[in-house]
Biopython code that builds the backbone (N, CA, C, O; Angstrom):
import numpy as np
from Bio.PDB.StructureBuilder import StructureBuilder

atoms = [
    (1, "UNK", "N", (-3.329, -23.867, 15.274)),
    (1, "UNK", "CA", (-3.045, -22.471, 15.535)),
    (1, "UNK", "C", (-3.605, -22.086, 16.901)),
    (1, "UNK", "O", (-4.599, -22.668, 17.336)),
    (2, "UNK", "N", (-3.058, -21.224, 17.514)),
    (2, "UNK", "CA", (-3.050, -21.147, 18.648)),
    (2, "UNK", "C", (-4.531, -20.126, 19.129)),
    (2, "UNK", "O", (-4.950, -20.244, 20.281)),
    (3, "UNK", "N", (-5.326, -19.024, 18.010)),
    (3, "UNK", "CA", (-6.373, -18.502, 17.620)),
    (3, "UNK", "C", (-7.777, -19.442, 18.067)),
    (3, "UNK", "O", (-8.859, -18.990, 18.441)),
    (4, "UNK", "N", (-7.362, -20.979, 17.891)),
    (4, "UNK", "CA", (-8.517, -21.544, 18.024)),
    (4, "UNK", "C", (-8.395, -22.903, 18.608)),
    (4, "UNK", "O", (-8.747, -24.023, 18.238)),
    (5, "UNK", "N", (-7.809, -22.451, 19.592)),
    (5, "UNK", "CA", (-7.367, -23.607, 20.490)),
    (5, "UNK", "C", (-9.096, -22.918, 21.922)),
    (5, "UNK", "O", (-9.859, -21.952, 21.903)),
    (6, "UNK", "N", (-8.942, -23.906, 22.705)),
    (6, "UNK", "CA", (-10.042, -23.951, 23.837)),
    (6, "UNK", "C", (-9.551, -23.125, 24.626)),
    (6, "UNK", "O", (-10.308, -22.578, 25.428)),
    (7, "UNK", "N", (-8.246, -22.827, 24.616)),
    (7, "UNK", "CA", (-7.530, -21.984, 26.021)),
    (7, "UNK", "C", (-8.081, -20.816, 26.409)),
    (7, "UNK", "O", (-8.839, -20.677, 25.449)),
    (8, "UNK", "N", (-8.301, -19.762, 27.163)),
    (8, "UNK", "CA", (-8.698, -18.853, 27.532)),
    (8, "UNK", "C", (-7.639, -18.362, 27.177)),
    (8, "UNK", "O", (-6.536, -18.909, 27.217)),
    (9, "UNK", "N", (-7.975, -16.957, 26.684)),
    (9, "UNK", "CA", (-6.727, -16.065, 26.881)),
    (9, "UNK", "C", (-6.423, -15.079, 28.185)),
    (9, "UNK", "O", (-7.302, -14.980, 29.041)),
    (10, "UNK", "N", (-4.935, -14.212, 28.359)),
    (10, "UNK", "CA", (-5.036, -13.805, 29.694)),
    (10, "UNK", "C", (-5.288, -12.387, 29.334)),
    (10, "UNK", "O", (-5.599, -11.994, 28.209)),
    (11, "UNK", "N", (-5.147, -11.750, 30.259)),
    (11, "UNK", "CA", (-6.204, -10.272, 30.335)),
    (11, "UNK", "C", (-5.525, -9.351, 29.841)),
    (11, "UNK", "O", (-6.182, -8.362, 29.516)),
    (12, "UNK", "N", (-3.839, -9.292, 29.563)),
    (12, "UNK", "CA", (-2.852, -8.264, 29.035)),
    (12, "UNK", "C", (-3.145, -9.342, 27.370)),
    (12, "UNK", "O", (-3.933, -8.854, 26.560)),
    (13, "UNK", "N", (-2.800, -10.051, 27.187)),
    (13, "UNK", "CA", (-2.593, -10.443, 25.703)),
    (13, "UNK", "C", (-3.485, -9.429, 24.678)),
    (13, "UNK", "O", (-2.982, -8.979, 23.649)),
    (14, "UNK", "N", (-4.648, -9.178, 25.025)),
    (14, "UNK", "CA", (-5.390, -7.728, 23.623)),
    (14, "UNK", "C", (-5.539, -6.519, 24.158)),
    (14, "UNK", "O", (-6.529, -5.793, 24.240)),
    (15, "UNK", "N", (-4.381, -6.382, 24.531)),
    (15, "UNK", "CA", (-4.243, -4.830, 25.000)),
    (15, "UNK", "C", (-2.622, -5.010, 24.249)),
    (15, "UNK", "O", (-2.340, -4.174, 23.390)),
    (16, "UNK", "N", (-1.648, -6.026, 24.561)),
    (16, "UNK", "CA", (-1.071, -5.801, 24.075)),
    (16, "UNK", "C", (-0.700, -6.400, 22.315)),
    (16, "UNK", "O", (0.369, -6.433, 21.706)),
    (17, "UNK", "N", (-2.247, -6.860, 21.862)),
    (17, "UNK", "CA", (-1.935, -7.201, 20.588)),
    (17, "UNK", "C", (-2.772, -5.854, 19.976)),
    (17, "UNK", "O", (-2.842, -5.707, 18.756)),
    (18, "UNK", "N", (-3.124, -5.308, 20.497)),
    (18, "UNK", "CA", (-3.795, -3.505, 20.096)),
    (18, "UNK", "C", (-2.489, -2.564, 19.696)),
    (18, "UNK", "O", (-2.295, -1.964, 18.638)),
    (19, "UNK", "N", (-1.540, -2.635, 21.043)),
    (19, "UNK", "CA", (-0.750, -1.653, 20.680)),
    (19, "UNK", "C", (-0.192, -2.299, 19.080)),
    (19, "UNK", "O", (-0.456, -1.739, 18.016)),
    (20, "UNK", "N", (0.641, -3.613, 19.204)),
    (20, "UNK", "CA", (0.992, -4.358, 17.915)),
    (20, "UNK", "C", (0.358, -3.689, 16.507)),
    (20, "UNK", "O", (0.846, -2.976, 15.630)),
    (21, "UNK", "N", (-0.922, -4.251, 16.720)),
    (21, "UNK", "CA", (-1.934, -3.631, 15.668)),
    (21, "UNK", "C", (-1.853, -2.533, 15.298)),
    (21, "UNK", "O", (-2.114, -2.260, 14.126)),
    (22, "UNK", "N", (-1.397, -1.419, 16.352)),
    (22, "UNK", "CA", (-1.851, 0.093, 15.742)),
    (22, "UNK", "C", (-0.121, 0.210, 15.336)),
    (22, "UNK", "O", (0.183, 0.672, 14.236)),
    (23, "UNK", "N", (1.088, -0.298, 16.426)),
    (23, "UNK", "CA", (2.076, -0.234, 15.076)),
    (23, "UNK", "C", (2.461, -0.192, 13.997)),
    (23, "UNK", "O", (3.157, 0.523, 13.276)),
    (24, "UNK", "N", (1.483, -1.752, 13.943)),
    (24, "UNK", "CA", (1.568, -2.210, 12.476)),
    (24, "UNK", "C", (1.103, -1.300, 11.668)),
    (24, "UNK", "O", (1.750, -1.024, 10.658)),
    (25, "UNK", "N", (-0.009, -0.706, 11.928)),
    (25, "UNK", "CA", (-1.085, 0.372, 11.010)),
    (25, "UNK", "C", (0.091, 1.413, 10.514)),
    (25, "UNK", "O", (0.406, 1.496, 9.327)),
    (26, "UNK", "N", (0.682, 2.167, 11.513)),
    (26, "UNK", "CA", (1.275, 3.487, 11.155)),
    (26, "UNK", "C", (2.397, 2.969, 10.373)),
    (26, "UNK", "O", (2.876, 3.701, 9.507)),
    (27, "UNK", "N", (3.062, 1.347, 10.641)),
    (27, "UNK", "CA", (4.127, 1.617, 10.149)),
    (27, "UNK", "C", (3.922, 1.088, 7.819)),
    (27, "UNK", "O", (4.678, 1.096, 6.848)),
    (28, "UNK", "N", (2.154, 0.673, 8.145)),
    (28, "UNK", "CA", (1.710, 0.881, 6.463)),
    (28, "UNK", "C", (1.502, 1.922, 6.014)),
    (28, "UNK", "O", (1.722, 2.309, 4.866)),
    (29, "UNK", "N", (1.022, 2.515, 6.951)),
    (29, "UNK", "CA", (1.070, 4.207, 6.423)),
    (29, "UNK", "C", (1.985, 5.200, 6.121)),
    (29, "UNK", "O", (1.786, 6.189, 5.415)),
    (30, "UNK", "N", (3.510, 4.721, 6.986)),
    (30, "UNK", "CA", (4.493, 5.477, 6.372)),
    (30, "UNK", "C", (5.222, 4.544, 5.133)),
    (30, "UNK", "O", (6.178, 4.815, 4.407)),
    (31, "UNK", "N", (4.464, 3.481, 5.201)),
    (31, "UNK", "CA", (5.367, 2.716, 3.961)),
    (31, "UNK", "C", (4.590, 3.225, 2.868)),
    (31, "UNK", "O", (5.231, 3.731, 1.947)),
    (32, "UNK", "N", (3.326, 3.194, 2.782)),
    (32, "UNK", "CA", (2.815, 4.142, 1.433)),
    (32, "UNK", "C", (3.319, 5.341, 1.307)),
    (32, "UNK", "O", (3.875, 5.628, 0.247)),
    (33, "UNK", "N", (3.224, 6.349, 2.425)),
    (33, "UNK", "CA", (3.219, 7.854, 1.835)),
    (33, "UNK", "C", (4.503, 7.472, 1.533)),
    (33, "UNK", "O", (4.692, 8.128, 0.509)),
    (34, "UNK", "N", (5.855, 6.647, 1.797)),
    (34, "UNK", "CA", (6.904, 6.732, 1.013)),
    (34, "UNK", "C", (7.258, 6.370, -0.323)),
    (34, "UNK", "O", (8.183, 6.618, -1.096)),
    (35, "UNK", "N", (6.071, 5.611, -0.329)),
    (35, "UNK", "CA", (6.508, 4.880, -1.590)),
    (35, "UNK", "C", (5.366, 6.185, -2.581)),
    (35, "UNK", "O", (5.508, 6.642, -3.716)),
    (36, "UNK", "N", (4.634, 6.356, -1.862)),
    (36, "UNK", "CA", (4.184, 7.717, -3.044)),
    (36, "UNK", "C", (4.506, 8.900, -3.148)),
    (36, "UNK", "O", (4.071, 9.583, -4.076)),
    (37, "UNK", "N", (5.344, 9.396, -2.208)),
    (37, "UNK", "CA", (6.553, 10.303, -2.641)),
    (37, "UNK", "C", (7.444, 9.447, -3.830)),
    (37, "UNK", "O", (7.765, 10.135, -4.798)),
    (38, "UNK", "N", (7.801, 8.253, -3.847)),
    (38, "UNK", "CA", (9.079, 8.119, -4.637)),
    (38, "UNK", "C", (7.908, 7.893, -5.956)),
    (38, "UNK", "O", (8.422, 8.023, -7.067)),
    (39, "UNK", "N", (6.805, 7.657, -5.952)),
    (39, "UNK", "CA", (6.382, 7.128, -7.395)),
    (39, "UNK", "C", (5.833, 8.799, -7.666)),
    (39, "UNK", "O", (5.335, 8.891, -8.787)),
    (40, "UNK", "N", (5.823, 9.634, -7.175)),
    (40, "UNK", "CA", (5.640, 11.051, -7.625)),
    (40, "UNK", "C", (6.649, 11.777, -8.126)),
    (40, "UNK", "O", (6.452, 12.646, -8.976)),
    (41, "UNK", "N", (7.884, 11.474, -7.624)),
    (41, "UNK", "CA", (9.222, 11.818, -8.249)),
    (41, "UNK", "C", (9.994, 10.745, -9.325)),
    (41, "UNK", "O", (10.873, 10.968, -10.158)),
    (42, "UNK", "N", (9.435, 9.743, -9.029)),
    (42, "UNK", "CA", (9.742, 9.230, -10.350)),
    (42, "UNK", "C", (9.262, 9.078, -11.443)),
    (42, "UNK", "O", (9.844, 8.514, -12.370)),
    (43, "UNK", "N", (7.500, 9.825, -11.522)),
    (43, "UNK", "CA", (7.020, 10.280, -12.494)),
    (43, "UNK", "C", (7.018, 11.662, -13.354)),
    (43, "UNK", "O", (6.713, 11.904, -14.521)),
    (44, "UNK", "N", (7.430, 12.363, -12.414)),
    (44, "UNK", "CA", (8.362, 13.759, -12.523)),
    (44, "UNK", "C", (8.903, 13.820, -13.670)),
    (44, "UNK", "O", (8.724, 14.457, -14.708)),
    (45, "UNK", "N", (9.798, 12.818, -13.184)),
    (45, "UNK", "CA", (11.279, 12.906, -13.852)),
    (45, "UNK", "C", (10.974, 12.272, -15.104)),
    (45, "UNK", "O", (11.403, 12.864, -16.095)),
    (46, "UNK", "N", (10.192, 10.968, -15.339)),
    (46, "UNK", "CA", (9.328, 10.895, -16.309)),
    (46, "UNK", "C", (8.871, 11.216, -17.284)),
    (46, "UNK", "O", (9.169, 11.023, -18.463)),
    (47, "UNK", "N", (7.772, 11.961, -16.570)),
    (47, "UNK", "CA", (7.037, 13.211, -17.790)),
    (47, "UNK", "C", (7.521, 14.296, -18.171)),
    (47, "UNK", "O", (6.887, 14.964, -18.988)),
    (48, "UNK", "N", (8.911, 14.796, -17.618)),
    (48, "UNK", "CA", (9.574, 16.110, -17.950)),
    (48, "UNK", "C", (11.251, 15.607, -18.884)),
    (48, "UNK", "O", (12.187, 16.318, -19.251)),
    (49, "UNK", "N", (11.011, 14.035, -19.009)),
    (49, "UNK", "CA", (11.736, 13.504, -20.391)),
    (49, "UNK", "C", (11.103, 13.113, -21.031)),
    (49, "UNK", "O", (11.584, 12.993, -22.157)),
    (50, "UNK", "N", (9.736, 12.665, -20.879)),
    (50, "UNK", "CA", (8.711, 12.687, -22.215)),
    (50, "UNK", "C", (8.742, 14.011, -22.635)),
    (50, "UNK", "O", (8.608, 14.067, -23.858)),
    (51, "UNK", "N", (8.851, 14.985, -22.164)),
    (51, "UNK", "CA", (8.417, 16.541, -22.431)),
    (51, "UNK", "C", (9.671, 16.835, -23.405)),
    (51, "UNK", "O", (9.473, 17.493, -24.426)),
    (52, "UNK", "N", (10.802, 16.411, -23.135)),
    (52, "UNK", "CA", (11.768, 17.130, -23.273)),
    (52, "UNK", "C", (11.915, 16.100, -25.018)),
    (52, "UNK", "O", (12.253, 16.598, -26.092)),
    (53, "UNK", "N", (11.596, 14.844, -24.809)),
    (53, "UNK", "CA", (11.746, 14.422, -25.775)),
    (53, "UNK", "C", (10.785, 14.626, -27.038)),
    (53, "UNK", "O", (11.051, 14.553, -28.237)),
    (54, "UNK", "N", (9.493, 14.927, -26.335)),
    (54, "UNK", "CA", (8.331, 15.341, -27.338)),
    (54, "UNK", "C", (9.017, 16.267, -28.145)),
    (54, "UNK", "O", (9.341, 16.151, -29.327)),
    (55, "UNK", "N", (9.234, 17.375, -27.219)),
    (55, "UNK", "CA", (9.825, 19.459, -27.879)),
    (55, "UNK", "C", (11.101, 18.788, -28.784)),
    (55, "UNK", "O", (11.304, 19.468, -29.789)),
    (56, "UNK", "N", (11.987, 17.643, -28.668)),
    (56, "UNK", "CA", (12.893, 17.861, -29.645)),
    (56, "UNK", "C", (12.508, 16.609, -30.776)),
    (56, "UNK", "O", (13.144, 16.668, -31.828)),
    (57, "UNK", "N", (11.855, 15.870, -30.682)),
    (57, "UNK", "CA", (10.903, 15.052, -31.939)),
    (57, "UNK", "C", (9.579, 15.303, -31.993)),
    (57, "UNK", "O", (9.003, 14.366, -31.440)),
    (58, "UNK", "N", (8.687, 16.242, -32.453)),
    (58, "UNK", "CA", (7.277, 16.447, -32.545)),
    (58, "UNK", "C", (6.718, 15.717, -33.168)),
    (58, "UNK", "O", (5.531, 15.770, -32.847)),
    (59, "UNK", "N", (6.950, 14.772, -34.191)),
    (59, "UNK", "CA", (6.707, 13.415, -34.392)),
    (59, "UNK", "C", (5.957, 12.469, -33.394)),
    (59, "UNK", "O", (5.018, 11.739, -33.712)),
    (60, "UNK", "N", (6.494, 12.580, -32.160)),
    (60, "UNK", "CA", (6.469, 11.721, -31.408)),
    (60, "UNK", "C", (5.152, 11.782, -30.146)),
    (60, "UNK", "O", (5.198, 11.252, -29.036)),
    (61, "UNK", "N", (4.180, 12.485, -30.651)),
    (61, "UNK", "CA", (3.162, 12.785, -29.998)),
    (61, "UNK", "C", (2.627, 11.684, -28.931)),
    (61, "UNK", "O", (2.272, 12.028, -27.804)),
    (62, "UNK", "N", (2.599, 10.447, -29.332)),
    (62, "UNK", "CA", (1.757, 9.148, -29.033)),
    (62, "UNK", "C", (2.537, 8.848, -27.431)),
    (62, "UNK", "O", (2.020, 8.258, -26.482)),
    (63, "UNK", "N", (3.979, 9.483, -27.496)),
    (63, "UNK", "CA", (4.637, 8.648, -26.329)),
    (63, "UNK", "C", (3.930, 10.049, -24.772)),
    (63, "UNK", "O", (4.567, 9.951, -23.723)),
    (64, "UNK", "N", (3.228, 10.705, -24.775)),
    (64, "UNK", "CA", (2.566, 11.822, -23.827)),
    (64, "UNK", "C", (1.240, 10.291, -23.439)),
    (64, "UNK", "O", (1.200, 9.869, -22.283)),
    (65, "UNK", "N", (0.524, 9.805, -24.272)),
    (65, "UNK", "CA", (-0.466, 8.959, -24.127)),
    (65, "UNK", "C", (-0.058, 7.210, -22.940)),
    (65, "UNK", "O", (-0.547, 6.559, -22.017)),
    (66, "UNK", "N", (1.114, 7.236, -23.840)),
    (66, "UNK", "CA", (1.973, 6.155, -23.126)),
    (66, "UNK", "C", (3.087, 6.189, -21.580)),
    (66, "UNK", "O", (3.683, 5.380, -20.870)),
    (67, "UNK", "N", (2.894, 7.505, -21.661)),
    (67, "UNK", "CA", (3.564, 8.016, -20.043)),
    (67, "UNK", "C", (2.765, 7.713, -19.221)),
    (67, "UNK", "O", (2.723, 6.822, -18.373)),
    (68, "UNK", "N", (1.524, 9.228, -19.770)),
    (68, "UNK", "CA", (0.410, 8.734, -18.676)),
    (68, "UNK", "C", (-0.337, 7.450, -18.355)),
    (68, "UNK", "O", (-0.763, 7.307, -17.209)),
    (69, "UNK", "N", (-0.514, 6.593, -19.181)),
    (69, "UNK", "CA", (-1.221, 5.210, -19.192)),
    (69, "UNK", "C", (-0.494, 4.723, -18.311)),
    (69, "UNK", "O", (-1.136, 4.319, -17.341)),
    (70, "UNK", "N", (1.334, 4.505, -18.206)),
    (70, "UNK", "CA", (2.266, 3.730, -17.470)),
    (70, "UNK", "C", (2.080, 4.387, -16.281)),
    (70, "UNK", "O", (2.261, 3.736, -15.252)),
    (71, "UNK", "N", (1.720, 5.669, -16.194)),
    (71, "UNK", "CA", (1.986, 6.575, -14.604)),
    (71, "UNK", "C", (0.442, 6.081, -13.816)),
    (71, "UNK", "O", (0.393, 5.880, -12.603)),
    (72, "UNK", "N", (-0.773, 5.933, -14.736)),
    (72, "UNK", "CA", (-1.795, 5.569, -13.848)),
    (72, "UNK", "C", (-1.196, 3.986, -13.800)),
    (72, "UNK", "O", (-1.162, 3.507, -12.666)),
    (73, "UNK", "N", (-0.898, 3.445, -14.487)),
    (73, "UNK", "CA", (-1.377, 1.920, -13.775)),
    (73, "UNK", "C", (-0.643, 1.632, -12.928)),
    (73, "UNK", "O", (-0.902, 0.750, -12.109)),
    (74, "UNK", "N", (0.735, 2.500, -12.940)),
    (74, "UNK", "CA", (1.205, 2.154, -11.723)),
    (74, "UNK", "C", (1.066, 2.608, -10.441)),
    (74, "UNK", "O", (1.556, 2.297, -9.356)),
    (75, "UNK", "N", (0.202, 3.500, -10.867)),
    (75, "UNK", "CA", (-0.217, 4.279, -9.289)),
    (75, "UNK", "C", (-1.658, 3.378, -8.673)),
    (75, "UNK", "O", (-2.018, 3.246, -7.503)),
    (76, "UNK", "N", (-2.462, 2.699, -10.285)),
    (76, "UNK", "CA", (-3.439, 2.228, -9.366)),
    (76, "UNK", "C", (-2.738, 0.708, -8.769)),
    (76, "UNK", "O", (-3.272, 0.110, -7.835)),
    (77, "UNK", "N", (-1.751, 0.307, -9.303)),
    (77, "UNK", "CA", (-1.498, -1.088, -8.743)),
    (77, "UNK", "C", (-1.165, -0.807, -7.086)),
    (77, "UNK", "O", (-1.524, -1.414, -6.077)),
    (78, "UNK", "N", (-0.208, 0.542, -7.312)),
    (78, "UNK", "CA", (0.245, 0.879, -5.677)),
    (78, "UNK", "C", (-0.933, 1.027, -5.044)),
    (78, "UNK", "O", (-1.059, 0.252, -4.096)),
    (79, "UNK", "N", (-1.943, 1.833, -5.258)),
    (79, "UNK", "CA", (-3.299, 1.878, -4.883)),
    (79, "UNK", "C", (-3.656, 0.581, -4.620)),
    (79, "UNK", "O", (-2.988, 0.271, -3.633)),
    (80, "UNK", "N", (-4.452, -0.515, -5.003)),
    (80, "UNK", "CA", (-4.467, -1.433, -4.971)),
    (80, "UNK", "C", (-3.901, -2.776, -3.997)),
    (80, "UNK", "O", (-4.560, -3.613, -3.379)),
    (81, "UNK", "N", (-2.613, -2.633, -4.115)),
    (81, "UNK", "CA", (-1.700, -3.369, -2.954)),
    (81, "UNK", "C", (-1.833, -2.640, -1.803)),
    (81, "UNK", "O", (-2.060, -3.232, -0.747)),
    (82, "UNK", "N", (-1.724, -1.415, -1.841)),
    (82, "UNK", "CA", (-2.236, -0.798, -0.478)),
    (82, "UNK", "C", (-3.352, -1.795, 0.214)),
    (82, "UNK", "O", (-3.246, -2.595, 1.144)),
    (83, "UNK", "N", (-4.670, -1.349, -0.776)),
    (83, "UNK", "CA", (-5.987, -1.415, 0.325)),
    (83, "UNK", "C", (-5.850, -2.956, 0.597)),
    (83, "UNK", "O", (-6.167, -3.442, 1.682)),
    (84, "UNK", "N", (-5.243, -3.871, -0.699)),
    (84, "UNK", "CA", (-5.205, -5.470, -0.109)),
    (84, "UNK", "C", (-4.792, -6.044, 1.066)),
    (84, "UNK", "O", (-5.292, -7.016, 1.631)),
    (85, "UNK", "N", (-3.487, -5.132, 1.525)),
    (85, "UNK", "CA", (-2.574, -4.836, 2.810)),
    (85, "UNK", "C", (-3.386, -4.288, 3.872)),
    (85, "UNK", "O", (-3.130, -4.558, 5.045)),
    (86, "UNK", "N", (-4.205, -3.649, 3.593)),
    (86, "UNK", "CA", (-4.887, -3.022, 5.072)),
    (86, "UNK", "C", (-6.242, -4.514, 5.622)),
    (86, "UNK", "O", (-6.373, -5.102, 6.696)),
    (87, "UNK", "N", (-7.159, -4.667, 4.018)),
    (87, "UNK", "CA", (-7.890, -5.476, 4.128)),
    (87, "UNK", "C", (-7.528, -6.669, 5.266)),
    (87, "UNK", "O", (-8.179, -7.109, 6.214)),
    (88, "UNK", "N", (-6.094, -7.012, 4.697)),
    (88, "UNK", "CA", (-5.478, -8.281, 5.134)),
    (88, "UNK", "C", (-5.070, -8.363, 6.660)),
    (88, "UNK", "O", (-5.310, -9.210, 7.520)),
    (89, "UNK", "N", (-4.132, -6.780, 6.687)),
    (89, "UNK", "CA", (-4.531, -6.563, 8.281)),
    (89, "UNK", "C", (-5.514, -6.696, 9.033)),
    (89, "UNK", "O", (-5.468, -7.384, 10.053)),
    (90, "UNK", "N", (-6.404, -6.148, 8.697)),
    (90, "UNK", "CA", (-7.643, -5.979, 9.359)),
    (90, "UNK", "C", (-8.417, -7.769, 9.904)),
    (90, "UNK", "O", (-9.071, -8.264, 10.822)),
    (91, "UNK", "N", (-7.865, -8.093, 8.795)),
    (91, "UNK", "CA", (-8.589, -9.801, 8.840)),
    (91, "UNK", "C", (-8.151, -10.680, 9.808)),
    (91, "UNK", "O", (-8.724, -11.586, 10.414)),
    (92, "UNK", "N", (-6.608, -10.078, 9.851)),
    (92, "UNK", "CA", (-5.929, -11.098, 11.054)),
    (92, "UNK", "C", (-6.201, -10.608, 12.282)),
    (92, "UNK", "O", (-6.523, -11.407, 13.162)),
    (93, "UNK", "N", (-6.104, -8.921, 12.628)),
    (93, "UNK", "CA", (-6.609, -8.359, 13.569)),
    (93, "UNK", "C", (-7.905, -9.221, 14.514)),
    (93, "UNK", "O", (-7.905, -9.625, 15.676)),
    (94, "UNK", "N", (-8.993, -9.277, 13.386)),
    (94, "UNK", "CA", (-10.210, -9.291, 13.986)),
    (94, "UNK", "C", (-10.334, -11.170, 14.458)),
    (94, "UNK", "O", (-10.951, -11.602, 15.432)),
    (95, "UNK", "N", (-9.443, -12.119, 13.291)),
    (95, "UNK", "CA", (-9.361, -13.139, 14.086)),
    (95, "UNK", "C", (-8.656, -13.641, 14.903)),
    (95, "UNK", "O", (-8.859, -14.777, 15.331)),
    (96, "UNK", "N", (-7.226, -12.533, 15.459)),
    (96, "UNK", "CA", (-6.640, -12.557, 16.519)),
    (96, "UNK", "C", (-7.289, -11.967, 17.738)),
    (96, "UNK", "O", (-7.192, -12.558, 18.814)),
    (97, "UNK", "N", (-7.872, -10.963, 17.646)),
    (97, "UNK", "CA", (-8.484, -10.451, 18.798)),
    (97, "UNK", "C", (-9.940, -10.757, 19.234)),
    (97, "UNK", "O", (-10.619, -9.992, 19.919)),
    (98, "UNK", "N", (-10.423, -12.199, 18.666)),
    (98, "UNK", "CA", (-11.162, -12.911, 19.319)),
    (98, "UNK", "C", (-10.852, -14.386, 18.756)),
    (98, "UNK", "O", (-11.038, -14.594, 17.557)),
    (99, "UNK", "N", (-10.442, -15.285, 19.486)),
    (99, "UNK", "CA", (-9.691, -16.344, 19.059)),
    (99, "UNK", "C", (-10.860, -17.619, 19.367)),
    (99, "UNK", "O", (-10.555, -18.767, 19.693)),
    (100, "UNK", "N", (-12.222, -17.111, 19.179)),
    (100, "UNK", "CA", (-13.433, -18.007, 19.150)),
    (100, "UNK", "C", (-14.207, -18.387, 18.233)),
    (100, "UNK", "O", (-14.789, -19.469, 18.303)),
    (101, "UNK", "N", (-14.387, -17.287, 16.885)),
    (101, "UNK", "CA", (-14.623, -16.893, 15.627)),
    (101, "UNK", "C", (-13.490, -18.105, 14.864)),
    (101, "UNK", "O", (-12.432, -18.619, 15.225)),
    (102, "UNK", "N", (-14.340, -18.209, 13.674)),
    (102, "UNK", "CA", (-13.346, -18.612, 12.701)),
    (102, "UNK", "C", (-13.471, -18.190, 11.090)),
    (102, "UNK", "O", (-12.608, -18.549, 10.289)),
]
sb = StructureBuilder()
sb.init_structure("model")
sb.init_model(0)
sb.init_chain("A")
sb.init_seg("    ")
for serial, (resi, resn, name, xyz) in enumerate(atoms, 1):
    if name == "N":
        sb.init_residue(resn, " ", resi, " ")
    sb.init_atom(name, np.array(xyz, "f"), 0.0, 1.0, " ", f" {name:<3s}", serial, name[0])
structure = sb.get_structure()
């Protein structure tokens, strides 16, 4: 890999693997807030047919317990893959932008 080769690097290469980097950043950040707009509207829609189905089977109390359980875990998995994604950025960042480290 080219990170840990003897070569010197030249004087534009981490200026222009910065801008790269901060691309990359914004363009995880609009990939979450999109994807948590869509997992907010698709929990919406969700819990207001659990709702709708509760009010016409009252029987059916248990499935309000089973919405929400499905709505957190999937918000913490999105949670989750997020910070793994930034972590991971961050990792290549720091051993691209000193290619002496290993």
């Amino acid at each position: 890999m080219w990170f840990r080769s003897n070569k010197q690097p030249d004087d534009v290469s981490p200026l222009l693997f910065e801008e790269e980097f901060q691309e990359l950043h914004m363009q995880n950040k609009r990939m979450f807030r999109r994807h948590f707009i869509f997992w907010c509207i698709r929990w919406t829609i969700g819990l207001l047919a659990t709702a709708w189905f509760v009010n016409e089977f009252p029987q059916h109390q248990w499935l309000w317990g089973l919405t929400i359980g499905f709505a957190t875990l999937s918000l913490m998995v999105m949670l989750i893959g997020n910070r793994l994604i930034m972590k991971r950025t961050l990792k290549t960042y720091i051993q691209r932008s000193n290619p002496y480290i290993e």
